[in-house]
C-alpha positions as CSV (number, residue, x, y, z in Angstrom):
1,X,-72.1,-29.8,-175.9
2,X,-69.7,-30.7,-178.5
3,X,-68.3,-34.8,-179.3
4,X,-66.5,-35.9,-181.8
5,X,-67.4,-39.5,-182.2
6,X,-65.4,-39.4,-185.7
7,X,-67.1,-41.8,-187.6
8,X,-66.4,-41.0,-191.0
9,X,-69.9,-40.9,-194.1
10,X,-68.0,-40.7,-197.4
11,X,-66.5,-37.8,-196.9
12,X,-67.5,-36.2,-193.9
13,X,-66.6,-37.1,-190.6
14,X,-70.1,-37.0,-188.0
15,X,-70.2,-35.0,-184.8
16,X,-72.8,-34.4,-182.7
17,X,-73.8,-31.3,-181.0
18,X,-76.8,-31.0,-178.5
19,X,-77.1,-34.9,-179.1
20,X,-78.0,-34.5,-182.2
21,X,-75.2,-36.0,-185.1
22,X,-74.1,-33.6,-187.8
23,X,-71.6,-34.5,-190.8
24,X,-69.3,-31.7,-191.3
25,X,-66.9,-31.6,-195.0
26,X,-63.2,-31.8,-193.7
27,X,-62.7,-28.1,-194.3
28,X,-65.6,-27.2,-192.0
29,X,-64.1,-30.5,-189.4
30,X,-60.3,-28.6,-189.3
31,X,-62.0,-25.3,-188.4
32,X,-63.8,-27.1,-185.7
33,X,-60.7,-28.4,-184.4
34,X,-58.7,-25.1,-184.5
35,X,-61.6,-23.5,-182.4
36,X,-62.0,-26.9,-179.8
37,X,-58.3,-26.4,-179.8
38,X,-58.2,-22.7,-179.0
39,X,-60.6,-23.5,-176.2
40,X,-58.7,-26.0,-174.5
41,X,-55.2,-23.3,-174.4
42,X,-58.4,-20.3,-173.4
43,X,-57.3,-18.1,-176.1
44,X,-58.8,-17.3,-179.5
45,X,-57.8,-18.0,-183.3
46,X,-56.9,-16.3,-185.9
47,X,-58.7,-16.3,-189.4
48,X,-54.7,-16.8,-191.1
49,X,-54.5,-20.1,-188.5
50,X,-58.2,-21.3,-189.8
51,X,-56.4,-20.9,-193.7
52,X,-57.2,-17.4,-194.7
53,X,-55.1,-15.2,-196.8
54,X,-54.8,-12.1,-195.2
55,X,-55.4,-9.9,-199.0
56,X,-59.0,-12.4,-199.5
57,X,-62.1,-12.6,-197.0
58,X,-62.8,-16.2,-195.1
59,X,-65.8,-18.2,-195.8
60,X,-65.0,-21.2,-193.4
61,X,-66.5,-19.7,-190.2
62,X,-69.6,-19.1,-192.2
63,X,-69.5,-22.4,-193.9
64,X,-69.1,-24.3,-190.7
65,X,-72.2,-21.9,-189.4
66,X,-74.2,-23.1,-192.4
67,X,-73.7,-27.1,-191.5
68,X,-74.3,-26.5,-187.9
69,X,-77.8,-24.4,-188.3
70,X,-80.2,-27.2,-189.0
71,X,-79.1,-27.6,-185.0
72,X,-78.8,-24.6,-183.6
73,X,-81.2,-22.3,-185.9
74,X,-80.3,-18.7,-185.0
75,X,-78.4,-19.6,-182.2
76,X,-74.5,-18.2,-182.2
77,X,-71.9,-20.4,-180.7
78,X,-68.9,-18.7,-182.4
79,X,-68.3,-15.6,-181.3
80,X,-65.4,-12.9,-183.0
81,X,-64.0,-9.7,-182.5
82,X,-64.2,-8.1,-186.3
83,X,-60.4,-8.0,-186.5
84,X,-59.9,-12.1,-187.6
85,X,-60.3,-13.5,-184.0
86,X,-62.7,-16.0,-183.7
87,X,-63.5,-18.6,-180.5
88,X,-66.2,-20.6,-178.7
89,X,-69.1,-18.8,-176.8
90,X,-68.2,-20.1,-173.1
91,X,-71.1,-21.8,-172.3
92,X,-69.9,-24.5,-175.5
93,X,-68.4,-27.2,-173.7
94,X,-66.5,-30.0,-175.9
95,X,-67.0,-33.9,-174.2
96,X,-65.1,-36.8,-176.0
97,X,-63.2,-36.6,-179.1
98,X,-62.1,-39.7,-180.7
99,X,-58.5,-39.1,-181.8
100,X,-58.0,-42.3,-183.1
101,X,-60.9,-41.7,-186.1
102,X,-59.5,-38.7,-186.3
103,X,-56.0,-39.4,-187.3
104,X,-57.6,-42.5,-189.5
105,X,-58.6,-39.9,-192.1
106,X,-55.1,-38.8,-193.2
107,X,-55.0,-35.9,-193.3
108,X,-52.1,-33.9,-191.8
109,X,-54.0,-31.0,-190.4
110,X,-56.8,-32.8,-188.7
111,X,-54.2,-35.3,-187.6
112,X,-52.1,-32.3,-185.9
113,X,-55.1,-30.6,-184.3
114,X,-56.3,-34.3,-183.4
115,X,-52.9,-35.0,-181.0
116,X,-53.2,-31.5,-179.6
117,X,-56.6,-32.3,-178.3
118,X,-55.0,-36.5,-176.7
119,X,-52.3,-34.2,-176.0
120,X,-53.5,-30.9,-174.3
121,X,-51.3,-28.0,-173.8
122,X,-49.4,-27.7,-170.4
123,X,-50.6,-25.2,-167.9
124,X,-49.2,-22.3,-167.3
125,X,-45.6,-22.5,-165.7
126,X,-44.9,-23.0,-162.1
127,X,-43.5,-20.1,-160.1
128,X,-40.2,-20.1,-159.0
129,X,-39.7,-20.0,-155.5
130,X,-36.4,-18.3,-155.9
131,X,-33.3,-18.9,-153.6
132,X,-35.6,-19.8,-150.5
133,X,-33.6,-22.6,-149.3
134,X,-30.0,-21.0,-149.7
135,X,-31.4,-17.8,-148.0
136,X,-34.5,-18.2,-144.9
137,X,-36.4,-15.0,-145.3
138,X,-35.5,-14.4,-141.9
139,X,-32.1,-14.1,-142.8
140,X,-32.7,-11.7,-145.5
141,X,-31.4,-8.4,-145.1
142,X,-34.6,-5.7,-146.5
């Protein structure tokens, strides 16, 4: 379990994770929020969205694995495919995420991420039920 209570220690922004609070940098908080965010839309992210340049390697998943060990020891919560795609494990579930103390720390990226999450994608579209009404299917010549 994942919270974001967003109460800010310098210059790192506490979460908690298994109940236990953990102050992340704000380059380890965004790539948080890209992967909470990927969750919520049940798709993955890509290493160019977390910041990489495609010619250089990325550090940040393995940064943000660094600040979240003293919890979780050896245990892997971000999973990846070796090809830049990187997302929660499913048994990771995110609870409450203050948005408010998010979008306090100025900075654009966390405040984007941070309305995506008050503001969750919508589902996927409703199907059309074609021309139903204008033609009964048993009116309809087959």
């Amino acid at each position: 379990m994942i919270a974001i209570p967003g109460d800010r220690i310098r210059h790192r922004t506490r979460i908690t994770l298994a109940s236990t609070p953990v102050n992340l940098t704000e380059a380890s908080l965004k790539i948080l929020l890209h992967l909470i965010v990927a969750q919520r839309k049940g798709a993955s992210v890509h290493k160019v969205d977390l910041g990489a340049k495609a010619e250089q390697g990325f550090k940040g998943i393995s940064n943000l694995r660094n600040e979240l060990r003293p919890v979780l020891g050896d245990i892997e919560i971000i999973c990846n495919d070796y090809h830049g795609n990187y997302w929660f494990e499913s048994r990771v579930t995110v609870g409450e995420c203050a948005v408010d103390k998010l979008l306090e720390i100025g900075d654009k990226t966390i405040s984007d991420l941070a309305k995506l999450l008050q503001n969750p994608p919508p589902g996927p579209a409703k199907k059309s039920e074609g021309n139903s009404k204008e033609f009964p299917t048993h009116r309809r010549r087959r």
